[in-house]
LODRENTI-440851 format. One record per residue (C-alpha): residue in one letter; residue number from 1; x, y, z. Coordinates in pm, 1 decimal, always signed. Example, Ala and Ser with C-alpha at 12.3 -4.5 7.8 and 13.67 -1.06 7.14 Angstrom:
BEGIN
r=A k=1 east=+1230.0 north=-450.0 up=+780.0;
r=S k=2 east=+1367.0 north=-106.0 up=+714.0;
***
This chain:
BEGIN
r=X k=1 east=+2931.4 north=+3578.3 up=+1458.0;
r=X k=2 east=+2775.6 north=+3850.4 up=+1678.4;
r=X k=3 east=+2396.0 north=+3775.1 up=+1820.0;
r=X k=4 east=+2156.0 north=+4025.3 up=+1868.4;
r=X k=5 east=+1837.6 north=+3910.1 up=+2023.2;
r=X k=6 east=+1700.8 north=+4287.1 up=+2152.4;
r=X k=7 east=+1828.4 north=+4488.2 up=+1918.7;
r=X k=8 east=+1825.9 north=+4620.9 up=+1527.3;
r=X k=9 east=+1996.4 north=+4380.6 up=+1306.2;
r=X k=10 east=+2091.0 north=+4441.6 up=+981.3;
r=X k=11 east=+1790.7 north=+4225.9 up=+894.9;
r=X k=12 east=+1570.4 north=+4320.6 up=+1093.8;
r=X k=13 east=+1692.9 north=+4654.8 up=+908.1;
r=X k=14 east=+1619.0 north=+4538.4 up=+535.8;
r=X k=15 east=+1289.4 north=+4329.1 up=+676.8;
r=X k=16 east=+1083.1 north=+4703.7 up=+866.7;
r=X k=17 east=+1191.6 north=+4846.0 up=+462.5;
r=X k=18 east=+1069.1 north=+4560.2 up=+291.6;
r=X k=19 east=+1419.6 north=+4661.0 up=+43.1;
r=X k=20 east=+1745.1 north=+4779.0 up=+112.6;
r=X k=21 east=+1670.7 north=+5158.7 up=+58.3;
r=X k=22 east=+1887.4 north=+5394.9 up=-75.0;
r=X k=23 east=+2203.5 north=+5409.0 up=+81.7;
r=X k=24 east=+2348.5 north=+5096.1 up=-109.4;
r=X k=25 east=+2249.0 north=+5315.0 up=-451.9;
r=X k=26 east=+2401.5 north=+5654.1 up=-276.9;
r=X k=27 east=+2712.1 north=+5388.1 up=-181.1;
r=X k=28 east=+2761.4 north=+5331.2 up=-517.7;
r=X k=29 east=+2761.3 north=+5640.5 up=-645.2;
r=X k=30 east=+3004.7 north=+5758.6 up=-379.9;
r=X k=31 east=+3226.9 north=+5446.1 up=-472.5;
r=X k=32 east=+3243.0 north=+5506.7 up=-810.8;
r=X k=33 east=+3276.2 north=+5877.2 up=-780.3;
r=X k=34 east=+3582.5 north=+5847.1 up=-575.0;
r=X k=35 east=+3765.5 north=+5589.0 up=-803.8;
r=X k=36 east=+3683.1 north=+5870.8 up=-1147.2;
r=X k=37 east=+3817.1 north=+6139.9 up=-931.7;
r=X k=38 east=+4145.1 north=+5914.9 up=-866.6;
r=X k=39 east=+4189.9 north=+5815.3 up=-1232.6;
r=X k=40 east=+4099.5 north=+6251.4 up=-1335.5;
r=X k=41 east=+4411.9 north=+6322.8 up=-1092.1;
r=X k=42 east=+4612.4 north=+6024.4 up=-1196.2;
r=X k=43 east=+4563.2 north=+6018.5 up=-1584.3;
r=X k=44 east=+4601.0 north=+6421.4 up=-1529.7;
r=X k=45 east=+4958.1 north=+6382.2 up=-1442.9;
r=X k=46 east=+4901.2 north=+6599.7 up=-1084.6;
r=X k=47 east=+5278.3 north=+6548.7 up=-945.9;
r=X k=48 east=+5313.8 north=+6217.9 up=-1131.4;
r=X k=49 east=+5609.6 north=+6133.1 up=-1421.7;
r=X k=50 east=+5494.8 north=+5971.1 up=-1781.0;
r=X k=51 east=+5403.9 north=+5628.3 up=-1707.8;
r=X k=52 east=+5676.3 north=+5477.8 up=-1884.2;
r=X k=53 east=+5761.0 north=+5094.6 up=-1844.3;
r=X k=54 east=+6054.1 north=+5199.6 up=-1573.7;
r=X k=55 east=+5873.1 north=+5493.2 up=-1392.8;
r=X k=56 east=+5529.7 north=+5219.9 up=-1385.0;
r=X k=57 east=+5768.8 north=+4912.4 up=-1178.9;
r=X k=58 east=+5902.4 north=+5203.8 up=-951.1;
r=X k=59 east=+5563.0 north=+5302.9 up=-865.6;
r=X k=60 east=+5423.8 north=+4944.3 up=-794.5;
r=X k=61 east=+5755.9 north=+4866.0 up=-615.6;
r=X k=62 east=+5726.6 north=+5139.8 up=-404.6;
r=X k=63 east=+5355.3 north=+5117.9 up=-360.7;
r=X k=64 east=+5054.2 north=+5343.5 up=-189.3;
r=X k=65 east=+5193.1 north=+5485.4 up=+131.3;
r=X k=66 east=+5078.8 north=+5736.4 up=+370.3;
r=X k=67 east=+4745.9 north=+5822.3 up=+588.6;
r=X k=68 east=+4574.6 north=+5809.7 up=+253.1;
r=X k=69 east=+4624.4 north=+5458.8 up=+166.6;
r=X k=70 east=+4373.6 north=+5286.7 up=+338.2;
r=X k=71 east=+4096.6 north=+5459.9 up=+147.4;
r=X k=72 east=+4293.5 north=+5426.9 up=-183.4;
r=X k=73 east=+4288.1 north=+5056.4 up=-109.9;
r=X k=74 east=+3939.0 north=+4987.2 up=+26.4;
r=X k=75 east=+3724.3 north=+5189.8 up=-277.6;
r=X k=76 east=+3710.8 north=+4836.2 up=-507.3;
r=X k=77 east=+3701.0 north=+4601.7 up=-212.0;
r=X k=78 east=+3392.8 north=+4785.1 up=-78.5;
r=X k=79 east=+3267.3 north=+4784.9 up=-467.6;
r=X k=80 east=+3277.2 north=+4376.8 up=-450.2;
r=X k=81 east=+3163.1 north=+4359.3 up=-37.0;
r=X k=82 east=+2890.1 north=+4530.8 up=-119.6;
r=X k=83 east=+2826.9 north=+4290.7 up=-445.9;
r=X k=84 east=+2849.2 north=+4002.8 up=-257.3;
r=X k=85 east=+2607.1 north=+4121.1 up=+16.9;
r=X k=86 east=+2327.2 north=+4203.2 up=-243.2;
r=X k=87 east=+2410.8 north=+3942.1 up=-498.6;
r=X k=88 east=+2350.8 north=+3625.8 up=-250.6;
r=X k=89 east=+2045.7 north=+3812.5 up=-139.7;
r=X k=90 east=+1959.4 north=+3753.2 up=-505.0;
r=X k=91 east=+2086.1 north=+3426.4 up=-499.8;
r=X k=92 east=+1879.2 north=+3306.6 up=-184.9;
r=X k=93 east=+1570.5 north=+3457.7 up=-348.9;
r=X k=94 east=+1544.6 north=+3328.1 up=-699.5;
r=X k=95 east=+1719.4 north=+3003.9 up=-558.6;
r=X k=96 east=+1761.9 north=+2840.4 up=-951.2;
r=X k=97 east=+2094.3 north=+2861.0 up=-1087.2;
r=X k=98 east=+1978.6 north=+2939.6 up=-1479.9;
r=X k=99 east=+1770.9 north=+3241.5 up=-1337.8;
r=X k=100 east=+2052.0 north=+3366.9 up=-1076.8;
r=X k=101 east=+2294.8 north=+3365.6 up=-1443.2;
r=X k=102 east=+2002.7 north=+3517.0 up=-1652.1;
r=X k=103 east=+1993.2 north=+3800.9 up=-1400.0;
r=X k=104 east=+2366.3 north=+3883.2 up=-1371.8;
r=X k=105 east=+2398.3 north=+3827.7 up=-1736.2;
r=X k=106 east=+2116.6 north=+4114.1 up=-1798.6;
r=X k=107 east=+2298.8 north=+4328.6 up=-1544.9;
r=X k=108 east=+2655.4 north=+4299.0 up=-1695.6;
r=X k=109 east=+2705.4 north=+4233.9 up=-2058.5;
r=X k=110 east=+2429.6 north=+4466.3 up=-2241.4;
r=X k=111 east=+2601.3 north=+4783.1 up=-2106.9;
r=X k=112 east=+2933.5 north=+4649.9 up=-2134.9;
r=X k=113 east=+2940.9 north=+4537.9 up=-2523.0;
r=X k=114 east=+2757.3 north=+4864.7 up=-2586.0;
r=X k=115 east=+3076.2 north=+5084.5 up=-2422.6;
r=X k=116 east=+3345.1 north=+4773.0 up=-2544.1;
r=X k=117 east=+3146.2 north=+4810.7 up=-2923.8;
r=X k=118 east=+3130.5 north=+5187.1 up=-2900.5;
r=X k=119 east=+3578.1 north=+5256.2 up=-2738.2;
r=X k=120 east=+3648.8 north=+4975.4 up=-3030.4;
r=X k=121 east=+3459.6 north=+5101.9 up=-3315.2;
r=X k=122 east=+3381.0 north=+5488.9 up=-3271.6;
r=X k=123 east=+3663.1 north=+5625.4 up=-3006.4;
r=X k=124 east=+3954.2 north=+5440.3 up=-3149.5;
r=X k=125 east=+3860.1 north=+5501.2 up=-3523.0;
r=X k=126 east=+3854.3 north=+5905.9 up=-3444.3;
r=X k=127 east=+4169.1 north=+5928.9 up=-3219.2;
r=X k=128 east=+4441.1 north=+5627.2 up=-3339.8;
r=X k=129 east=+4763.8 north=+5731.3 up=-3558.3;
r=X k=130 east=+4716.9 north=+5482.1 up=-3715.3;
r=X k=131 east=+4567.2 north=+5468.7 up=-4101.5;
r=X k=132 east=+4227.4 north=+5296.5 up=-4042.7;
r=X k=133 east=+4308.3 north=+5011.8 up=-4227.5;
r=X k=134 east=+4609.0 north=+4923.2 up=-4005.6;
r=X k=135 east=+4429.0 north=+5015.6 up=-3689.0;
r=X k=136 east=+4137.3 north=+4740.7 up=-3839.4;
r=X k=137 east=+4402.2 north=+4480.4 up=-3895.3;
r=X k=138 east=+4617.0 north=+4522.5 up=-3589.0;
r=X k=139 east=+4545.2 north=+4178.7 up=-3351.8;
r=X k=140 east=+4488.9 north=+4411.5 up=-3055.6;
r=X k=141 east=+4171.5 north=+4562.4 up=-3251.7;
r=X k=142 east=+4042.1 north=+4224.0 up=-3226.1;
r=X k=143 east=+4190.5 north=+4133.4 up=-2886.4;
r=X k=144 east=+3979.4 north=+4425.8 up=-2729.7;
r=X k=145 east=+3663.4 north=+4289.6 up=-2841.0;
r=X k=146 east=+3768.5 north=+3994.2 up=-2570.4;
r=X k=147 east=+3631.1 north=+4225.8 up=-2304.1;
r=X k=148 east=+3292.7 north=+4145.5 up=-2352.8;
r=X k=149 east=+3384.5 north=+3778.7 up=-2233.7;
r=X k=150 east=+3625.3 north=+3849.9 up=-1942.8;
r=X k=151 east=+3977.3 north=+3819.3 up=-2140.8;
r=X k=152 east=+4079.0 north=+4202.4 up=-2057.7;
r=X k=153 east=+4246.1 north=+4386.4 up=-2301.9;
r=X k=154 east=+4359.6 north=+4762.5 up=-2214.3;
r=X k=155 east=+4500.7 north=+4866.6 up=-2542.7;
r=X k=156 east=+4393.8 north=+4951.2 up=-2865.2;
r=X k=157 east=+4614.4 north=+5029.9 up=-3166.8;
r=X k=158 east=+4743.0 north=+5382.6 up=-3190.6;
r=X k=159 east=+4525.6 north=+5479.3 up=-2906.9;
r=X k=160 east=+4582.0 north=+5773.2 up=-2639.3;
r=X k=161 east=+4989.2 north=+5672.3 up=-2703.5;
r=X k=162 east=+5065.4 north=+6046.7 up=-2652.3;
r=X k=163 east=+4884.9 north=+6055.2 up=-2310.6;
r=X k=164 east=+5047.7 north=+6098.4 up=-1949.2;
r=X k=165 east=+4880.3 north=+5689.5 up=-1937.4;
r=X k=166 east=+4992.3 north=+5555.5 up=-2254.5;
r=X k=167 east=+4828.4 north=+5280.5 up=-2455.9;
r=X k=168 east=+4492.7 north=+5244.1 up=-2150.6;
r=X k=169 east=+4178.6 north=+5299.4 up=-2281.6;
r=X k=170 east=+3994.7 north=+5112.2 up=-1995.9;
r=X k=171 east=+4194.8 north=+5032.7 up=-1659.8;
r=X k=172 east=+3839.9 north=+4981.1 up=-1494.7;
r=X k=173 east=+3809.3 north=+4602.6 up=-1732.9;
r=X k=174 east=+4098.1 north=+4477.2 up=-1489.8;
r=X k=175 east=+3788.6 north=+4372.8 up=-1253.1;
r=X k=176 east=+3606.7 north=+4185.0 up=-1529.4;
r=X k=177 east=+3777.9 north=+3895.3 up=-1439.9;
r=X k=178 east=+3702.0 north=+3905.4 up=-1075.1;
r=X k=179 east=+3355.5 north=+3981.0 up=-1093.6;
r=X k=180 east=+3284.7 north=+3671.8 up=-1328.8;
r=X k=181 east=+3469.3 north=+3437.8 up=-1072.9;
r=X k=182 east=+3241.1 north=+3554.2 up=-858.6;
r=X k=183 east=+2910.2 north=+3462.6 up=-1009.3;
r=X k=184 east=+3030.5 north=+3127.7 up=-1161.8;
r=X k=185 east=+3168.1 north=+3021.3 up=-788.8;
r=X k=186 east=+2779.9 north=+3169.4 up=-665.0;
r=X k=187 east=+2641.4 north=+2929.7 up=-930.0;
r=X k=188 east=+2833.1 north=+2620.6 up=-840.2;
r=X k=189 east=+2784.1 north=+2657.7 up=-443.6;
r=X k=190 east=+2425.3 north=+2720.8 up=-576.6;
r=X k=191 east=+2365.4 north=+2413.9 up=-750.3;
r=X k=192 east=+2500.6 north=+2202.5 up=-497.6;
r=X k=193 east=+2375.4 north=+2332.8 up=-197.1;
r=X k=194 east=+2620.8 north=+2535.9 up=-44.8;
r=X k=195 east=+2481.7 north=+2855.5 up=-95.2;
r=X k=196 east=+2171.2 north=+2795.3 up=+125.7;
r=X k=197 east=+2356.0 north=+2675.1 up=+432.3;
r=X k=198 east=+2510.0 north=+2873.5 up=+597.0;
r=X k=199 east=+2689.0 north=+2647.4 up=+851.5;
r=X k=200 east=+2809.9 north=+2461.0 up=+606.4;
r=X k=201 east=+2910.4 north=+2776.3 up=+440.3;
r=X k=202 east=+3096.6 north=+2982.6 up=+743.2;
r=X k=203 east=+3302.3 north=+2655.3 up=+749.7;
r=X k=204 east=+3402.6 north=+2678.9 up=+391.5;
r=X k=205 east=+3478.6 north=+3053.6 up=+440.8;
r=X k=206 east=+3671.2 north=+2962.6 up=+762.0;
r=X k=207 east=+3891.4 north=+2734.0 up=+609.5;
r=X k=208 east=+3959.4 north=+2962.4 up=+287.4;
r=X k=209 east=+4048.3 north=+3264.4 up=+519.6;
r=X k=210 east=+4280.8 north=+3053.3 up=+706.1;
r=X k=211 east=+4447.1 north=+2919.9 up=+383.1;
r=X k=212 east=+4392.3 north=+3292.0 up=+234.1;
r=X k=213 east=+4613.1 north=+3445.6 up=+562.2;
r=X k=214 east=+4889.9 north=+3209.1 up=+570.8;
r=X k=215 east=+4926.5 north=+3218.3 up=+192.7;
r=X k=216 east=+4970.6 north=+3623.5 up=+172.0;
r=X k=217 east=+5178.2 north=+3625.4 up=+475.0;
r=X k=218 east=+5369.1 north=+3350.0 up=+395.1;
r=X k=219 east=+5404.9 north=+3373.8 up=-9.1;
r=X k=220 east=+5247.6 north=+3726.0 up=-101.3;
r=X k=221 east=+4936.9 north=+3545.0 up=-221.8;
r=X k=222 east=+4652.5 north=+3806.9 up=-400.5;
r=X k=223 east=+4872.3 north=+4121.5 up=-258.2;
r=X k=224 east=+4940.1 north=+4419.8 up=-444.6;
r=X k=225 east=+5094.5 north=+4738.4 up=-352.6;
r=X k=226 east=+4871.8 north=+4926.8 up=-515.7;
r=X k=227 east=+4524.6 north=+4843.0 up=-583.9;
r=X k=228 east=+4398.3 north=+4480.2 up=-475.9;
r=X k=229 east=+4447.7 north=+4195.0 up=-680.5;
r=X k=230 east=+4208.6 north=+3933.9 up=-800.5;
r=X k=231 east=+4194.0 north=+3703.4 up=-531.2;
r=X k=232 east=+4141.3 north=+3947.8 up=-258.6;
r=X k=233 east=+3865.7 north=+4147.3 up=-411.6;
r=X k=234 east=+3696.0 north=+3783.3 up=-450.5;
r=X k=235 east=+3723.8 north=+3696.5 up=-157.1;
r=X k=236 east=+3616.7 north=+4076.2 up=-54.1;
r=X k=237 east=+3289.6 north=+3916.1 up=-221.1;
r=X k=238 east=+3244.2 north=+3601.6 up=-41.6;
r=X k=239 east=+3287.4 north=+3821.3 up=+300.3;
r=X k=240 east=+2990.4 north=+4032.3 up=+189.2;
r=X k=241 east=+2817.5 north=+3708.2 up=+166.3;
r=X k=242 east=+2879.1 north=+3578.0 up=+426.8;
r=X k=243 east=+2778.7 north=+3896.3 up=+609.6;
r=X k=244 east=+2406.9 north=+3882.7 up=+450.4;
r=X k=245 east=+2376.6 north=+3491.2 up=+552.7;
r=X k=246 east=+2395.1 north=+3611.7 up=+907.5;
r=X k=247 east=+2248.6 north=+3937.9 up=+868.3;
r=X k=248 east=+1982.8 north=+3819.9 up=+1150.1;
r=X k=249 east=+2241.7 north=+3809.0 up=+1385.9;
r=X k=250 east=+2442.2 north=+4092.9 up=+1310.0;
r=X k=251 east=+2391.9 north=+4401.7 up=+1540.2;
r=X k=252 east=+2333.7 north=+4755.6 up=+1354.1;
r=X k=253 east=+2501.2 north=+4922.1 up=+1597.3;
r=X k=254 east=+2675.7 north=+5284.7 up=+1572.6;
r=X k=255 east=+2939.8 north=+5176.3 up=+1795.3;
r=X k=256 east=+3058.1 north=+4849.3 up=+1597.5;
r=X k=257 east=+3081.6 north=+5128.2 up=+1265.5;
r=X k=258 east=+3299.7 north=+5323.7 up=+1439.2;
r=X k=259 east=+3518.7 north=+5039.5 up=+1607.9;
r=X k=260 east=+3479.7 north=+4863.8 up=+1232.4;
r=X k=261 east=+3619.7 north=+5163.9 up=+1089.1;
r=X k=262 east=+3893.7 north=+5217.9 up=+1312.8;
r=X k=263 east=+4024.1 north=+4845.6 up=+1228.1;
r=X k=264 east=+3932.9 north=+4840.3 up=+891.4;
r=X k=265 east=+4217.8 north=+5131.3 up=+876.9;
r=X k=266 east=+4437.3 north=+5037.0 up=+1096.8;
r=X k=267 east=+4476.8 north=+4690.1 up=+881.2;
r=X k=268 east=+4490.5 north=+4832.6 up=+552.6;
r=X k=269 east=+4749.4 north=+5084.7 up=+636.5;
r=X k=270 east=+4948.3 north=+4755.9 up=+538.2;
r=X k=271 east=+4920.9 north=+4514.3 up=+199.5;
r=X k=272 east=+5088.7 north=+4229.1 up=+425.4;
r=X k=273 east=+4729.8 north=+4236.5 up=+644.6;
r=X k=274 east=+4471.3 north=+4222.6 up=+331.7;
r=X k=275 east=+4331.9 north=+3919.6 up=+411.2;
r=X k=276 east=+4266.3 north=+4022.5 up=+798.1;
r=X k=277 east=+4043.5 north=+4352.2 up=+721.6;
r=X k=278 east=+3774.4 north=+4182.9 up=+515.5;
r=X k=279 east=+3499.6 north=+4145.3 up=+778.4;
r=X k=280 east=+3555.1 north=+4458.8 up=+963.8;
r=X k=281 east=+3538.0 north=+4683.9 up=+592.4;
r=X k=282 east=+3210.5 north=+4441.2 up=+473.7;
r=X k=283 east=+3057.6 north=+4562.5 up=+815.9;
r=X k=284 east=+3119.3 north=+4964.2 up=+785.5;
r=X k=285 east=+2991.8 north=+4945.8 up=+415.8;
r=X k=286 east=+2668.8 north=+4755.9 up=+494.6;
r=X k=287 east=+2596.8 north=+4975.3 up=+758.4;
r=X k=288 east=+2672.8 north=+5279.8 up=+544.8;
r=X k=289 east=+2435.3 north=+5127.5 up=+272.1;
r=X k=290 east=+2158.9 north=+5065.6 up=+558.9;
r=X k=291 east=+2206.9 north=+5455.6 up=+661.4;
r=X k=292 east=+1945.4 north=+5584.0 up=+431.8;
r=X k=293 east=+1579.4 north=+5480.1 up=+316.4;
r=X k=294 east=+1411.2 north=+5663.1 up=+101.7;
r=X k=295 east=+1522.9 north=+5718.9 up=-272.6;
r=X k=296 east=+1629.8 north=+6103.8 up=-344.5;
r=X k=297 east=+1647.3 north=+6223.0 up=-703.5;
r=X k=298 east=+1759.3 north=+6041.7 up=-995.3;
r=X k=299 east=+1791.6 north=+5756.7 up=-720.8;
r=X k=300 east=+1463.9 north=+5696.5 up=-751.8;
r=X k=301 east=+1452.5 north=+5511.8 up=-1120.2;
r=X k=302 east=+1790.6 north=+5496.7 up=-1178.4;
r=X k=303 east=+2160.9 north=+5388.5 up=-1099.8;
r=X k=304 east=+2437.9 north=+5529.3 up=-1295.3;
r=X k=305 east=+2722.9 north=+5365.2 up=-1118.5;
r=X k=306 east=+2789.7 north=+5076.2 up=-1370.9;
r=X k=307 east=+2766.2 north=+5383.8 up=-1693.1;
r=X k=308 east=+3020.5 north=+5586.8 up=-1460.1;
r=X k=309 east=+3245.0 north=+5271.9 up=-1375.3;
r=X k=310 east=+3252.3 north=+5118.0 up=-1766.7;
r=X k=311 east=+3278.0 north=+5507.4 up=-1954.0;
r=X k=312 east=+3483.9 north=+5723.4 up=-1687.8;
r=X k=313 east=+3823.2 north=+5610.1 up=-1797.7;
r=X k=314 east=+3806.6 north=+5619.7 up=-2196.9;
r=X k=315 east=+3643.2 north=+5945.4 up=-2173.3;
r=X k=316 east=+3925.5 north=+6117.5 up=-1941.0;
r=X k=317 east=+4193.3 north=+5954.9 up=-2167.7;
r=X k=318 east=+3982.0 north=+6095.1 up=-2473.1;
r=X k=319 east=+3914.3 north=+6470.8 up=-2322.3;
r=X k=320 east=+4322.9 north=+6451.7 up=-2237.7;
r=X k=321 east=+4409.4 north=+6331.6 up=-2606.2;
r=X k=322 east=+4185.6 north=+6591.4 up=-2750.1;
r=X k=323 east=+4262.5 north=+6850.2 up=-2493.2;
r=X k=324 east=+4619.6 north=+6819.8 up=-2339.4;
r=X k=325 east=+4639.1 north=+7162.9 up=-2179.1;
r=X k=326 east=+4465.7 north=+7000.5 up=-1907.5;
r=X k=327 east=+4762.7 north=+6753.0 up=-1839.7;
r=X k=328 east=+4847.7 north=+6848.9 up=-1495.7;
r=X k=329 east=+4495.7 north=+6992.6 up=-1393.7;
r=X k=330 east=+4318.6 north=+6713.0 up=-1247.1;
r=X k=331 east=+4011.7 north=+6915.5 up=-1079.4;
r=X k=332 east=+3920.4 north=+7058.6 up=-1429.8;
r=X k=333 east=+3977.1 north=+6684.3 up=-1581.8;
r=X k=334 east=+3743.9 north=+6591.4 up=-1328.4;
r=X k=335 east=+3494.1 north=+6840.0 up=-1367.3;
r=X k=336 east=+3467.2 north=+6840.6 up=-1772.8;
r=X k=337 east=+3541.6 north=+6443.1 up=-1811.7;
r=X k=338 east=+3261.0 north=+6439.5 up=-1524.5;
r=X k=339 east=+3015.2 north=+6565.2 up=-1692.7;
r=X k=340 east=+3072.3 north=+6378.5 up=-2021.3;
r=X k=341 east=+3080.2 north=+6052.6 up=-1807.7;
r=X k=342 east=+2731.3 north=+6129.3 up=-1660.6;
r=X k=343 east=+2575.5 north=+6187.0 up=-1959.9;
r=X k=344 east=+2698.9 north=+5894.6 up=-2111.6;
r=X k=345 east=+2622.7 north=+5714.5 up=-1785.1;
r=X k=346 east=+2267.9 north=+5837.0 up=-1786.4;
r=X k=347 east=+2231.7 north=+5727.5 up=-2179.8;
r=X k=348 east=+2361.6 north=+5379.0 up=-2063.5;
r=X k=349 east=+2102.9 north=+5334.3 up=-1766.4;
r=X k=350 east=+1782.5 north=+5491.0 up=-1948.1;
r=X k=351 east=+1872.7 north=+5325.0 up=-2342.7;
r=X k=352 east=+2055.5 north=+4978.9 up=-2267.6;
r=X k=353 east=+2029.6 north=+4872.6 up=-1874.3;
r=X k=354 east=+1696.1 north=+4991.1 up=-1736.4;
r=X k=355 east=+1508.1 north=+4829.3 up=-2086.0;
r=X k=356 east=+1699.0 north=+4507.9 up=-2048.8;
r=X k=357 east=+1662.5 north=+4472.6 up=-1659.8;
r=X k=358 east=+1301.4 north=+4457.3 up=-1745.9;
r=X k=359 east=+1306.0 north=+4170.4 up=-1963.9;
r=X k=360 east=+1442.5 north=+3963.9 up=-1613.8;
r=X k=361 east=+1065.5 north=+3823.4 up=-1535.5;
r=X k=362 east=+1025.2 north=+3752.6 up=-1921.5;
r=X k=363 east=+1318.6 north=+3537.5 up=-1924.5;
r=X k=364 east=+1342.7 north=+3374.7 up=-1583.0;
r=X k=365 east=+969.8 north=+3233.0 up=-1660.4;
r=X k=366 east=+768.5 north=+3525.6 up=-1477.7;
r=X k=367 east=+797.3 north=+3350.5 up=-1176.1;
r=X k=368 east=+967.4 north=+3387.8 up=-824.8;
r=X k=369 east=+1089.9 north=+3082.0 up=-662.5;
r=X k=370 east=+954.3 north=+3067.4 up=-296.1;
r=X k=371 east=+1289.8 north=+3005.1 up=-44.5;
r=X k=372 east=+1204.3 north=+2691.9 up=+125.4;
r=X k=373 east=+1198.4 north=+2724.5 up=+514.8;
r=X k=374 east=+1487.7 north=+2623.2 up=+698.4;
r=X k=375 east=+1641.5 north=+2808.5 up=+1020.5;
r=X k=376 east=+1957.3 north=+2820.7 up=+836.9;
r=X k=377 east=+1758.1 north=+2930.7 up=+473.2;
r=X k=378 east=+1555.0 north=+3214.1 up=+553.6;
r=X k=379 east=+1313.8 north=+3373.1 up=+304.7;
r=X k=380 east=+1383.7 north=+3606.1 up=+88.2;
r=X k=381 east=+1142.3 north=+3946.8 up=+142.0;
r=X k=382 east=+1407.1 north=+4236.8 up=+38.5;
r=X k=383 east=+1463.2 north=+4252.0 up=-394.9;
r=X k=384 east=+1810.7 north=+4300.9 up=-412.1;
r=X k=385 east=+1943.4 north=+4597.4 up=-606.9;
r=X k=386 east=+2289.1 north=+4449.3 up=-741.9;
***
């Protein structure tokens, strides 16, 4: 890794804050903003045939292509990077696996059984063809309620079939999957060790980015043509933590962004080099999520970036189904599934998330675990916002 003994760091960065500031919150939001403006366009129809079966295969054969790929590409990898860089700050500070699951547990599934309950029992009721009592009995009814759990299910019986995107009511789920991985491979390296050294740990990594490169180039392992597939986005993670186990000796320098950027491009203007760009993208979004300090606005108490990343996509395919004059007009889409989403967004945070995020110290015992000192095992200052 890079050293840095006279200059900012991006701990040294997080440690003058005492926290991580806002820019991994105004991240977020940018993240997830993109991605809804993507789907608006995309469920809209803007230039693009009815998804059927045939027209869906020619678009994944002939994949993203163009100047514009790269940032199509990088939105959910920078999602999980920057996951991974605050979630093992979490991990290193609580240090006990049962409170590490407690907290992602309180983070994840609340919100998400409320919107899985709510697209289940209240959207698809209102907008199937279906009679109600064949919509109830229909196995995919009960299929969708495997969400919750990780077993993604994007249809539900009857529902948005008309639409430009037939039979989706939730694209965004496909990361469930991923993002559970995740934490239960955090866990594990937790409980035995792994997780707080990082030697031992930058081996591991080593090896599995070896094995990771040969396998894509070689075999097409966790590539996609169009978005990135479950592997790579979890091992998008793991490079984000590896990044925060040598935050000490990684420079914050203006100079690595831009050189960061430029490669983080230039490798993802290809699918065959997925596995190559990790470390250079994990290092342009910490350092845009070290940019800024102080909260602004709603920042300040809340996060809406999990409400705009679970509701976007039902809502757009509901305002289309109820509205289809705006098939083809993705920037009105955008604007009037927008604001739904944000309200809906801001209901999540302030009713369900914020009031279960403060049971964490009530359930992890009211007590923080004190990171035992260890050059390789530093102490854990900065709360991570994840």
């Amino acid at each position: 890794m890079f050293t840095a003994s006279n200059q900012q760091t991006f701990g040294s960065t997080i440690e003058s804050r005492k926290n991580f500031g806002a820019g991994f919150d105004l991240l977020r939001w940018g993240l997830a903003a993109l991605i809804f403006v993507g789907h608006c366009k995309w469920l809209a129809g803007s230039g693009v045939p009815k998804l059927t079966p045939d027209v869906a295969h020619a678009l994944v054969q002939q994949g993203w292509a163009g100047f514009r790929r790269p940032i199509q590409v990088s939105m959910v990898p920078m999602f999980f990077a920057l996951s991974g860089f605050l979630v093992t700050a979490s991990a290193l500070r609580v240090r006990e696996v049962r409170n590490f699951l407690t907290l992602r547990s309180l983070r994840i599934f609340p919100a998400l059984t409320v919107e899985v309950m709510l697209s289940a029992l209240v959207l698809g009721p209102l907008l199937t063809t279906l009679a109600l009592s064949d919509y109830v009995s229909d196995p995919a009814f009960a299929r969708y309620f495997g969400n919750i759990i990780g077993f993604v299910s994007f249809d539900l019986p009857g529902v948005f079939t008309r639409n430009h995107v037939p039979g989706v009511v939730n694209a965004n789920l496909w990361t469930l999957p991923a993002e559970f991985y995740c934490y239960l491979v955090t866990a594990v390296m937790m409980a035995t060790g792994l997780m707080f050294d990082r030697k031992t740990f930058t081996i591991l990594f080593a090896v599995a980015t070896s094995l990771a490169i040969a396998a894509s180039l070689l075999f097409g392992f966790g590539l996609s043509n169009t978005t990135a597939a479950t592997p790579l986005v979890v091992y998008y993670f793991f490079a984000g933590s590896l990044v925060y186990q040598w935050r000490d000796s990684i420079p914050r320098d203006a100079r690595l962004f831009i050189l960061a950027a430029a490669v983080s491009y230039g490798l993802l203007l290809f699918h065959q080099t997925a596995f190559i760009a990790p470390l250079a993208v994990v290092y342009v979004t910490v350092y845009l999520g070290l940019c800024h300090h102080e909260k602004l606005g709603v920042l300040r108490n809340a996060d809406y970036s999990y409400g705009i990343y679970l509701y976007g996509f039902p809502i757009t395919q509901a305002v289309l189904a109820l509205v289809p004059e705006l098939q083809g007009h993705g920037n009105w889409l955008a604007l009037i599934a927008g604001t739904l989403t944000i309200f809906f967004a801001a209901l999540s945070w302030h009713l369900i998330e914020a009031p279960m995020l403060k049971l964490k110290s009530r359930l992890t015992g009211g007590r923080k675990t004190a990171a035992r000192q260890h050059p390789d095992r530093p102490p854990e200052r900065a709360e991570a916002a994840a």
